[in-house]
ZAMI-277149 format. One record per residue: x, y, z of N, C-alpha, C in turn. Coordinates in steps of 0.001 Angstrom, whole numbers, plus 524288, in hexadecimal, padded with zeros to 5 digits. Example, Ala and Ser with C-alpha at 12.3 -4.5 7.8 and 13.67 -1.06 7.14 Angstrom:
BEGIN
833867E9C681E788300C7EE6C81E78833907F31C81E78832327F73681BA8835667FBDC81BE4832648001E81EBE
end
This chain:
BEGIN
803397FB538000080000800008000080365804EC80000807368037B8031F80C2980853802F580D5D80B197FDE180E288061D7FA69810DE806C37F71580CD080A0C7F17480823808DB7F270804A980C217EED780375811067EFDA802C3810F47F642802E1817077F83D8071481ABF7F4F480C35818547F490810DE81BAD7F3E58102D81A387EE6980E4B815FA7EB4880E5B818F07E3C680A3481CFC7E43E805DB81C2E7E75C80278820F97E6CB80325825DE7E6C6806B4826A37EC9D8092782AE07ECBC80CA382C317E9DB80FBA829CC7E6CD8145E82C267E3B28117482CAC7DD0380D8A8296C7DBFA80A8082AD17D7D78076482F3D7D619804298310D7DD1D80192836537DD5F80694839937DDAC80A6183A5F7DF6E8109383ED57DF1880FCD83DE27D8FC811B883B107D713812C583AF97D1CB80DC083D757CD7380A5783D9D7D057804C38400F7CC578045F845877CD40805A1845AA7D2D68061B84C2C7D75180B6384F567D21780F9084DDB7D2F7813AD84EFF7CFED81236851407CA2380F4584D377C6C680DA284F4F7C1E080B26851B47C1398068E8534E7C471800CC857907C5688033785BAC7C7C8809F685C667C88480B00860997CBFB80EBD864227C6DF811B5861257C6BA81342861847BF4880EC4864827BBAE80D378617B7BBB6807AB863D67B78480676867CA7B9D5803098682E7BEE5800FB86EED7C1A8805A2871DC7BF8180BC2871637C14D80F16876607C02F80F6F8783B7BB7F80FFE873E77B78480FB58750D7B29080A8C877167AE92806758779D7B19D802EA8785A7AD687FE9887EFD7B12E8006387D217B7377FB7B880B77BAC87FFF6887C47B9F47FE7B889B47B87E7FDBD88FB57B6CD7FFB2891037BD527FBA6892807BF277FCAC894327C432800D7891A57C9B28024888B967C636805D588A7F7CABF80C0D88D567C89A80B6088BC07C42C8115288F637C10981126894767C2A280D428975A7C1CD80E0A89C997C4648107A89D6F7CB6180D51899D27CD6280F65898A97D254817278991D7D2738160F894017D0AF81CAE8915E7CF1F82117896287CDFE81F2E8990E7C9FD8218289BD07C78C8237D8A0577CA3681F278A2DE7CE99820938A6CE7D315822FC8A46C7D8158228089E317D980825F089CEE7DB4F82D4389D337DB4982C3789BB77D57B8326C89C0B7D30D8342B8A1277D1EB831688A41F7D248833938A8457D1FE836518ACAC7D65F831CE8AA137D9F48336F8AC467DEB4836F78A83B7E262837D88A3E17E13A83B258A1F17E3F08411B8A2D97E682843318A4D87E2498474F8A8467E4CD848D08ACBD7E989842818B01E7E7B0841438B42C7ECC8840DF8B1727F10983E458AC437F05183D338A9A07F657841288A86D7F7EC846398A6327F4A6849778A3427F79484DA08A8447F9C784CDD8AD507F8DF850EC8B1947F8F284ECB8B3787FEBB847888B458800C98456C8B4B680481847FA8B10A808538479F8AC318088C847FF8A79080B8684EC18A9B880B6E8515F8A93380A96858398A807809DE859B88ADA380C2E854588B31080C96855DE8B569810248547B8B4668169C8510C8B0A481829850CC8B04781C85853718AD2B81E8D855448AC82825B4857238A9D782880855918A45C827A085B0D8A2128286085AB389C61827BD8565589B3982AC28533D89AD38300484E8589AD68307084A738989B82EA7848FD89E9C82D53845878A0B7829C08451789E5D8251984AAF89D498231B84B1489B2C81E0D84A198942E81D6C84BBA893968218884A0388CCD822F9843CB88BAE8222D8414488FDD8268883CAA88E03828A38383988F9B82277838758937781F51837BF8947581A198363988EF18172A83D6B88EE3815B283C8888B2A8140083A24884FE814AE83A8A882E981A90836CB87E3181CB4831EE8800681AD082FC2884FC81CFF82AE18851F81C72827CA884D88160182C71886CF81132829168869C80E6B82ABF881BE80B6282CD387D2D80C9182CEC878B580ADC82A408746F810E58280787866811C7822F3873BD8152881CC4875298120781D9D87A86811EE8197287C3080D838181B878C980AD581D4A87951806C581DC9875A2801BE81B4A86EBB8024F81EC686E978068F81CE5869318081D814F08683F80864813DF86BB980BAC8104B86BDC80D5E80C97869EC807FA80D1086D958046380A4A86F607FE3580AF986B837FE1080F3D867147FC89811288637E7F9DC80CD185DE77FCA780DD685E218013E80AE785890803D28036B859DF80301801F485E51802B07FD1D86063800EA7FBB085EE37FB777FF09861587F8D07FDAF85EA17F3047FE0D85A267F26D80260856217F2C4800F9851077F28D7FDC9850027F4917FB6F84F0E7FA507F78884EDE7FC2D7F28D84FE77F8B47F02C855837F6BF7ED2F855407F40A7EC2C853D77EE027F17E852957EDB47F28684F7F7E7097F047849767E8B47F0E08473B7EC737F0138410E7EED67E8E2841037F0D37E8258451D7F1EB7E11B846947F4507DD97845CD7EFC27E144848577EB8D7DD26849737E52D7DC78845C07E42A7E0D283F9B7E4557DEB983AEC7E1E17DCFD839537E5B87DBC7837E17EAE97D7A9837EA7EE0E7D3F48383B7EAFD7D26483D4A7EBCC7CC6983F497EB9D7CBB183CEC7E5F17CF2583C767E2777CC0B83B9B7DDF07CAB6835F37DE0E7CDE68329E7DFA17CBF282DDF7DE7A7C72882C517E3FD7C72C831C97E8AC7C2F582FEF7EA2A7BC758335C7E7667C005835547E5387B9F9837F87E0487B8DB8342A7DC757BCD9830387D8E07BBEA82BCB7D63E7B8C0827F37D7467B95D8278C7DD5E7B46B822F67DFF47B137825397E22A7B0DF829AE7E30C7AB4882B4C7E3A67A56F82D337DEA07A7E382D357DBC47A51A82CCA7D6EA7A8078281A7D3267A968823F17D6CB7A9AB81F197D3487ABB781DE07CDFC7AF0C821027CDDC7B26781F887C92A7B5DF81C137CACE7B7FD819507D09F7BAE4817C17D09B7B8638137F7D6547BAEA80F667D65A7B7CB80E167DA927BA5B80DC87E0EB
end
């Protein structure tokens, strides 16, 4: 049973991965996103590299727990969608 859990899971990563591909490449508004990211990335790292090691530690943890955070959310709700759908499939019986 282990062992299907974990193709499942590495099958849904692998579907998550290509639907994430595709959004960047085709969604308008996430490139725009992207794009003011990269642009401003430098300013951020010039902000941060002026503060105390600290400051500059606790920054940075915090915004790769963020990150993290986003990250275990989306999979999570990438793994909910086929849920719900295949429990929408048997509730109108397309599937049994």
């Amino acid at each position: 049973m282990e062992d299907t859990i974990c193709f499942l899971e590495y099958y849904a990563s692998q579907l998550m991965d290509n639907a994430k591909e595709r959004y960047a490449r085709t969604n308008l508004e996430y490139q725009e996103v992207e794009c003011f990211l990269l642009q401003h990335k430098k300013r951020l790292d010039y902000i941060i590299s002026d503060l105390n090691l600290s400051d500059k530690d606790f920054v940075k943890e915090y915004m790769q727990q963020h990150y993290y955070q986003e990250t275990c959310m989306n999979e999570y709700l990438y793994i909910q969608g086929y849920k719900d759908c295949i429990r929408l499939l048997k509730e109108i019986e397309i599937i049994a």
